[in-house]
Structure formats: C-alpha cells, structure tokens
ZADO-1210 file (C-alpha; in nm, 4 decimals, padded with zeros to 6 digits):
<atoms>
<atom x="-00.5461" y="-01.5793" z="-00.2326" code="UNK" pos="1"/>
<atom x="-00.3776" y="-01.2725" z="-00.4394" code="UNK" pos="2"/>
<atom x="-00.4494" y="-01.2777" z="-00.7848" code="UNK" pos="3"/>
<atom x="-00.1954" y="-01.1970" z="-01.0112" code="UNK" pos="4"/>
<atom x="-00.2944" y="-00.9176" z="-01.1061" code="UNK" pos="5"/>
<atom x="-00.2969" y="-00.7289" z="-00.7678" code="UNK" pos="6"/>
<atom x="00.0087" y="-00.9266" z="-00.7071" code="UNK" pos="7"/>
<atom x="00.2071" y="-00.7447" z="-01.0080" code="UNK" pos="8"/>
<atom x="00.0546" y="-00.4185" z="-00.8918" code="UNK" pos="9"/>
<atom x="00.1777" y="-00.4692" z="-00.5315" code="UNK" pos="10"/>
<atom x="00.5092" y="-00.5452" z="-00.7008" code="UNK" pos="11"/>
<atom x="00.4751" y="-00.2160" z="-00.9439" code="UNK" pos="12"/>
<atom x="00.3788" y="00.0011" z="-00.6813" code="UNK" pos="13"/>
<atom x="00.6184" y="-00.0868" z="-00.4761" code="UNK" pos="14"/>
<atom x="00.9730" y="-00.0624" z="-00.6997" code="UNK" pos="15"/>
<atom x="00.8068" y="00.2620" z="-00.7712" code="UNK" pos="16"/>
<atom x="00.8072" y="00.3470" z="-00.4610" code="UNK" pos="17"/>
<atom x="00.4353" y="00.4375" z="-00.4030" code="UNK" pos="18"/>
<atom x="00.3593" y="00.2326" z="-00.1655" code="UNK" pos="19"/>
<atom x="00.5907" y="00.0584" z="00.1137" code="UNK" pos="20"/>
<atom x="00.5356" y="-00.3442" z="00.3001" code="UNK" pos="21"/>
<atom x="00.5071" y="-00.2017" z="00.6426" code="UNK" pos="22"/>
<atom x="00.6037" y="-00.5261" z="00.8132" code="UNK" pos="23"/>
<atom x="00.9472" y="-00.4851" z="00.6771" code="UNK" pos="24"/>
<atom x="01.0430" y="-00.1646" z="00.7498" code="UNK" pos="25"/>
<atom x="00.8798" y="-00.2161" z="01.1214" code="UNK" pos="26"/>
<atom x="01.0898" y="-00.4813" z="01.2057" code="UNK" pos="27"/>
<atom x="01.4125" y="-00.3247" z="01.0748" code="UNK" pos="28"/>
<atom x="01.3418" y="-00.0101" z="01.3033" code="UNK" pos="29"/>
<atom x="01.2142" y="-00.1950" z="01.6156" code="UNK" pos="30"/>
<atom x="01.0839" y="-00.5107" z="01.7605" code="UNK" pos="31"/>
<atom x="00.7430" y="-00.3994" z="01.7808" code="UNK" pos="32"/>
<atom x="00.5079" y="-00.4814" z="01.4281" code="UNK" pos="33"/>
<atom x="00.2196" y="-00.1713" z="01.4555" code="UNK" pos="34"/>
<atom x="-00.0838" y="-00.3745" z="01.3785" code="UNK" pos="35"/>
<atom x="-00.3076" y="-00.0617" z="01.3567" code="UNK" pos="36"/>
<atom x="-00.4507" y="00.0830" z="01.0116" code="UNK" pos="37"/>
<atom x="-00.5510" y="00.4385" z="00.9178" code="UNK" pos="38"/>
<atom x="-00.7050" y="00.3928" z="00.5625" code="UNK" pos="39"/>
<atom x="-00.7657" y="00.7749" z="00.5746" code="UNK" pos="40"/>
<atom x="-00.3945" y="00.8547" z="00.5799" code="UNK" pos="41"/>
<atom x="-00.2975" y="00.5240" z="00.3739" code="UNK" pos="42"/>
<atom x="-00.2617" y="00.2886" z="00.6030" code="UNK" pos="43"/>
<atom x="-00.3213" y="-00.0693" z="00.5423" code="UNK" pos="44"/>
<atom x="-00.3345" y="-00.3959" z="00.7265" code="UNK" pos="45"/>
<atom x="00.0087" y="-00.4982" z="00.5025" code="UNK" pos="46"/>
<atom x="00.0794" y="-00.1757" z="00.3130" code="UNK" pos="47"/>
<atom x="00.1322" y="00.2242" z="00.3470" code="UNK" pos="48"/>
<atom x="00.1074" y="00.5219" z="00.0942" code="UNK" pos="49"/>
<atom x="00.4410" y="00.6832" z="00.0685" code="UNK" pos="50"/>
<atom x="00.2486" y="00.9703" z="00.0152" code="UNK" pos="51"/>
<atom x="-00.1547" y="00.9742" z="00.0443" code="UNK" pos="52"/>
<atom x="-00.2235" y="01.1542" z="-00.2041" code="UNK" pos="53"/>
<atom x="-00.0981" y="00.8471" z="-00.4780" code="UNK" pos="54"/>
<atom x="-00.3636" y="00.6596" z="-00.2755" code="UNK" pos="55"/>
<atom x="-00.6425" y="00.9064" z="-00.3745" code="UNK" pos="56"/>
<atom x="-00.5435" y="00.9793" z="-00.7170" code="UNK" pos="57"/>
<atom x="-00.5064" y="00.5632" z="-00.7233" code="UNK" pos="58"/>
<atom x="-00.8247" y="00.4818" z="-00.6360" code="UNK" pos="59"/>
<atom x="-00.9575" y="00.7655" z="-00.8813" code="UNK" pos="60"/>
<atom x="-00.7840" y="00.5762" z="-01.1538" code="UNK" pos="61"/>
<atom x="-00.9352" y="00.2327" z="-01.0614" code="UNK" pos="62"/>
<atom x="-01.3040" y="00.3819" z="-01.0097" code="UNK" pos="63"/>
<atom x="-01.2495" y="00.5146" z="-01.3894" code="UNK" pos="64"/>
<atom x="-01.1683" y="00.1801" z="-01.4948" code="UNK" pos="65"/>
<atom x="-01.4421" y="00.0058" z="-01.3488" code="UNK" pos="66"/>
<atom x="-01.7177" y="00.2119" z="-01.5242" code="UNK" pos="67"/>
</atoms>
C-alpha cells in the first residue's frame, strides 16, 4: 500500500505537471498499454518524467532530506 505521503506527492507532481500516469495517456492514444520502464530516461512501471531532468533534480532533493 501507498502511504499518504507519496500518495499527495503523486497527486502534487502530477497537477504540476512533472510527472504524467502513463496508463492513461496510453490508452487514450492506442489500445496497446507499454509495459516497459526506462528509469534512466524517467520511466516508471506507473509513472513518466515530463522532463528527466525534474527526476534528477527530484531525487537530489529527497537524498538531501534523508541525511
């Protein structure tokens, strides 16, 4: 299970449009769901980096945080 907290940044990153549900926007282009991922470009299992880069500077952010 999700916890909230990565829940509500899902839900931030997404309005914000940082990160997209690829399932979605799949299955409004075509029939066919891509199951792959590419973490090095941003690709998930559920989500994609609009841009990589906010994945990077992201994952900077959550390093700091941890220390």
């Amino acid at each position: 299970m999700i916890s909230k907290k990565i829940g509500l940044l899902e839900e931030i990153l997404e309005e914000t449009n940082l990160i997209l549900y690829k399932y979605w926007v799949l299955l409004t282009l075509s029939s066919e769901v891509f199951e792959g991922t590419y973490p090095e470009i941003g690709i998930g299992k559920r989500y994609a980096w609009q841009v990589p880069m906010y994945r990077k500077v992201m994952k900077e952010i959550l390093d700091e945080i941890e220390m």
